[in-house]
N, C-alpha and C positions, 0 to 999 in steps of 0.2 A: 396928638403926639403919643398920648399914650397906646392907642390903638395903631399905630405903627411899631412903636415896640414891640408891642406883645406880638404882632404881624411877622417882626424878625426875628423875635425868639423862638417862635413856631418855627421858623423858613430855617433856624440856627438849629433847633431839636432834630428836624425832621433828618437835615443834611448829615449831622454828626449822627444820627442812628443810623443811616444807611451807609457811614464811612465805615463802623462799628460792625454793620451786617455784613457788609463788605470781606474787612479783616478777617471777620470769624470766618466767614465760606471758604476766602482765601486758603486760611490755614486750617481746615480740616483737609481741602480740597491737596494741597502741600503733605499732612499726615499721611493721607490713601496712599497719595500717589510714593510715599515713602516706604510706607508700609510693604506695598504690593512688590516693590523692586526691590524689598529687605525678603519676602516670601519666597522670590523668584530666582535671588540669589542663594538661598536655602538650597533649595532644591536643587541649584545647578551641582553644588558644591557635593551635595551627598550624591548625586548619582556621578559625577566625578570619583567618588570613595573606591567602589567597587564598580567588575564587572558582573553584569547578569549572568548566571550559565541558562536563562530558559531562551532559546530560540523561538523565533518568532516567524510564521510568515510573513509576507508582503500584505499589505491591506488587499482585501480584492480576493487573493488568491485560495482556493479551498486545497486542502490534505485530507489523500484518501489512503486507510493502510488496510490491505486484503485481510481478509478472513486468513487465509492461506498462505503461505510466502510465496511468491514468485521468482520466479531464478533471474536471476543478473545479470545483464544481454553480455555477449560475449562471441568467441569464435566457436564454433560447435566442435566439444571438444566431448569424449565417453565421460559419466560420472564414476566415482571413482567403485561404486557399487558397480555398475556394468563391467569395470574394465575386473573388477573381484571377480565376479563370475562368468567371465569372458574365458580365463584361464582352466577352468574345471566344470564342466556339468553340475547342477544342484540335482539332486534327488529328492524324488518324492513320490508319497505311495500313486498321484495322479500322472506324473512322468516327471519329464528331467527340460530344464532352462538354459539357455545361457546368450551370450549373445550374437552369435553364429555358430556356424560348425555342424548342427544338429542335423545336416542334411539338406536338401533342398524343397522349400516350402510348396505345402499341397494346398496351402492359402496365405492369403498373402492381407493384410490388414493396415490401412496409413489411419495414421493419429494427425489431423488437417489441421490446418489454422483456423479453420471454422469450428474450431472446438468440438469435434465430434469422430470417430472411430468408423472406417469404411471400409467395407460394409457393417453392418454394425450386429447380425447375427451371420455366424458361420458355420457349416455339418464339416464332421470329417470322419474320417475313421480310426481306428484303434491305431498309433504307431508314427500317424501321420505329423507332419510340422507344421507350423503355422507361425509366420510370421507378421512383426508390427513394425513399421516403418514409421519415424517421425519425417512428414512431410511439409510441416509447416515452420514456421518461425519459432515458436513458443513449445519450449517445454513440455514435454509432457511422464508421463508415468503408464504402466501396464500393472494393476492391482488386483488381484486375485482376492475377493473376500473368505473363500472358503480353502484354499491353498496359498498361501501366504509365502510360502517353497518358489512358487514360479512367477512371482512377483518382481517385474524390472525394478533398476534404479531409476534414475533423472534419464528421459534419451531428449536429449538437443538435436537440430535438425540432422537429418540424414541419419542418425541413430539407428540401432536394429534390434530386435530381441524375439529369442526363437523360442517357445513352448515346443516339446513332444508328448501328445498322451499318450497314457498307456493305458488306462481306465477311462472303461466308458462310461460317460456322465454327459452334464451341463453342469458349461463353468462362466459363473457370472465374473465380469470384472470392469473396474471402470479404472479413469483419471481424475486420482486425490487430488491435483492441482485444479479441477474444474467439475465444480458437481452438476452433475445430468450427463456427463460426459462418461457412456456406459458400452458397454455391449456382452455377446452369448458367445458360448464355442460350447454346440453339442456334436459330444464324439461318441461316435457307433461303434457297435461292434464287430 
């Protein structure tokens, strides 16, 4: 008899401790899950407070911003530099700019969508004109590094811009908008 007692007060300990371990798992298990849904309504609540101003892309998506700026696609319209000098000849001690008028060109020069200046060296002579045509889609520019005088604005497609020298040289010039995008005009005497 006695050893059946003590048999049910084992069988009686064992059962109330694991009613005990029970409770307690229970209710930490109860805490978490309280806790986590007190954290979560936190957070909904403050970024409810305010708007973010930092934009964000799409996950996935990459942003690329040129070196250079790019012009704005639009209808091909003169820049407003071109249409400046469009009205008056520029002078300069190498000759005079503008973007027609100068006469009718002794060369003739397109700035392609292939990002490159055709042909890309040109001879002429003293007086002669030369013309640059945007034939491509994109933007481009006619920069003079050592005559900055005969330097276009922005020409968008079908654009024009006429050089005359009057000094004989070699005149390097490229497109700011696109580096490697160069070429010569040497004029004889």
């Amino acid at each position: 008899m006695t050893a059946m007692l003590i048999g049910a007060a084992v069988v009686w300990l064992a059962r109330s401790a694991d009613v005990r371990s029970r409770r307690t798992t229970l209710a930490v298990m109860g805490f978490r899950s309280t806790a986590m849904l007190a954290v979560v309504g936190v957070a909904l609540a403050l970024s409810a407070c305010g708007e973010s101003t930092t934009r964000t892309a799409p996950s996935g998506v990459v942003t690329w911003y040129p070196s250079t700026p790019l012009p704005s696609p639009g209808p091909a319209q003169p820049s407003a530099s071109a249409a400046a000098t469009a009205a008056a000849p520029i002078p300069a001690a190498a000759g005079q700019a503008q973007s027609t008028g100068l006469g009718t060109p002794a060369a003739n020069v397109a700035a392609t969508a292939q990002l490159a200046f055709d042909p890309t060296a040109v001879t002429v002579k003293k007086g002669d004109v030369i013309q640059w045509t945007n034939t491509g889609s994109t933007a481009h520019n006619v920069t003079f590094d050592d005559q900055q005088s005969l330097t276009s604005g922005t020409l968008q497609q079908g654009n024009r811009w006429q050089v005359q020298f009057t000094t004989a040289g070699t005149y390097k010039y490229r497109c700011t908008f696109h580096p490697g995008m160069t070429g010569q005009i040497t004029v004889g005497g």
